[in-house]
N, C-alpha and C positions, 0 to 999 in steps of 0.2 A: 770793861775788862782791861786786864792791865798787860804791857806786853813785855815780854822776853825778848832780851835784846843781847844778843852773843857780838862782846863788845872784848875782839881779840888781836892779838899781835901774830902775825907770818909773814913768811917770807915770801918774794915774785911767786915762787912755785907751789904756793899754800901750805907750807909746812910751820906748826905753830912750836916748831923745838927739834933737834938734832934726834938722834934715832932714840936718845936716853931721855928726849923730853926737857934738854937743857937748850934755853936760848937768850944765853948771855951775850952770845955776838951780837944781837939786838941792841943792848945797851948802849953804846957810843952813838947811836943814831938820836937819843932821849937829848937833844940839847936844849939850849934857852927858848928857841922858839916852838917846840914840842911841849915842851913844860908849861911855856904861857896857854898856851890850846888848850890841855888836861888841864892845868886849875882854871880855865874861867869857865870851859865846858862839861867839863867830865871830875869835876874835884874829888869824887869819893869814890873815884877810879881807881885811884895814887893811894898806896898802903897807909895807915896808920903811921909807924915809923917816917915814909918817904912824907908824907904833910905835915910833920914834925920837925923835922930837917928842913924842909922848906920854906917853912913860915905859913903854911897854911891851913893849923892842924883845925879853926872853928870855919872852916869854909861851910856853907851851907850845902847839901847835897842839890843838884841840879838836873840829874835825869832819874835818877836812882834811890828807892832807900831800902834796897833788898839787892842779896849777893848767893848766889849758889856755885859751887865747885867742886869738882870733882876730888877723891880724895888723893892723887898723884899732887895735884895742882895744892893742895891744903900743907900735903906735903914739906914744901918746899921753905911752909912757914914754921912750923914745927920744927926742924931742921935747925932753926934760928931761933930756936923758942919764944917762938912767936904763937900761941894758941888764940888769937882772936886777930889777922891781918888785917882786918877791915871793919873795927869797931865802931864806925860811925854810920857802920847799915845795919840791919840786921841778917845774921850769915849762917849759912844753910851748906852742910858737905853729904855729900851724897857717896857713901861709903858702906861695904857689906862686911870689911876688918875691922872698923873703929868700933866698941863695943859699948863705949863711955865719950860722952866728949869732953875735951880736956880745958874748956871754956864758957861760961854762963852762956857767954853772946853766941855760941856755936851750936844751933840745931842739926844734930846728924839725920840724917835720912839712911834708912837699912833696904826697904824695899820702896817698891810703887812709886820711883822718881816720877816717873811722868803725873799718876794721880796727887802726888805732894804740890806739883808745880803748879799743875790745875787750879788747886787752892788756892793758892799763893797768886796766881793771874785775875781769881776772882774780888779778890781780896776788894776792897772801895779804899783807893790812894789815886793820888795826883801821878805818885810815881813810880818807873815798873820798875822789873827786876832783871840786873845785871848774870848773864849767864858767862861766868870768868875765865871755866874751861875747866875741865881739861878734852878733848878728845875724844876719848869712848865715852863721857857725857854729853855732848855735844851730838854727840851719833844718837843717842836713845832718844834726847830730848828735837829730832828736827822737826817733827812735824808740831811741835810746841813754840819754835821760833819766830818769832813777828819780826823781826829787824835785825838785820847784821850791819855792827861799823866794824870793818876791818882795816887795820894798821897795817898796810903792806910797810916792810922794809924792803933797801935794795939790795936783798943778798936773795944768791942761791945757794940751796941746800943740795939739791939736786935728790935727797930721801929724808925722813926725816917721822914726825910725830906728826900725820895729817890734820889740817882742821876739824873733820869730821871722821873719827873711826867706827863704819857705819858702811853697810852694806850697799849697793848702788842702786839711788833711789834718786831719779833727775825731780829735781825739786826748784820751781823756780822764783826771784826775787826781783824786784824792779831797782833801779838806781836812780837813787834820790838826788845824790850828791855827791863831787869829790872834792875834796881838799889837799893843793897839794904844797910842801914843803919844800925850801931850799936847798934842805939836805937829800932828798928824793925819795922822802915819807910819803906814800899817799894814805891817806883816811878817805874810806869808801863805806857807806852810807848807801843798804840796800832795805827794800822795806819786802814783805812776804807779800806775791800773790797769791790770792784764793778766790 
């Protein structure tokens, strides 16, 4: 069985985006030493475009070759006419307005996210699938999650676009590992009790 792995960026106070779901103030924290981390660890993490600019567009993928997202989160790439963000996975949005998808490599999902995901965890690969966010996916799919690495920065929001938008459900997770950065990045690295 393969695992879903909610492999997300928030802030100290767990907010994954300001109240409209923007978290650009995140970005300044992305420096050379953050970037070496995500391509030797996490390469097909980093957008299509940003592994292009980089120099590292034939990385091999290392934890992942599957991507699901919410359609807020898919959003953001469309915006920039971007219809495939992460063509070096195979990418899955989980949308009830998208009607058509506007991308070969872009599987929509209309209903039964959780039975889609199912499938998609039974699947026989080496490697799981990245759950990218947004939010109120995140909330439907938890009892689906095997492992969270979370990217805290060091900001507060103080409200904001919660990790999980999802009814209160104490759900618990082990710590595997932290890693922490110069800039006062931590990467936290929880794996699912059951």
């Amino acid at each position: 069985m393969r695992k879903l792995t909610y492999f997300i960026a928030c802030s100290i106070d767990g907010f994954i985006g300001d109240p409209g779901g923007d978290a650009s103030s995140m970005y300044p924290f992305v420096n050379e030493e953050f970037i070496a981390f995500l391509t030797s660890q996490y390469p097909e993490t980093v957008a299509t475009e940003g592994r292009r600019q980089l120099g590292f567009h034939d990385a091999e993928n290392q934890k992942f070759d599957t991507v699901i997202q919410g359609r807020a989160s898919y959003q953001l790439a469309l915006d920039m006419n971007i219809t495939s963000p992460y063509a070096q996975l195979r990418e899955f949005v989980a949308s009830r307005t998208l009607k058509e998808s506007p991308d070969p490599n872009v599987e929509l999902i209309s209903d039964d996210v959780v039975g889609r995901v199912r499938e998609l965890k039974a699947e026989d690969s080496e490697l799981g699938i990245w759950l990218c966010g947004g939010s109120q996916l995140a909330g439907e799919l938890l009892d689906e999650i095997d492992e969270l690495v979370i990217k805290t920065y060091p900001l507060v929001y103080g409200s904001g676009m919660p990790m999980f938008g999802s009814d209160f459900a104490a759900t618990e997770f082990a710590l595997e590992s932290v890693r922490v950065f110069d800039n006062g990045v931590l990467v936290r690295t929880y794996s699912r009790k059951r």
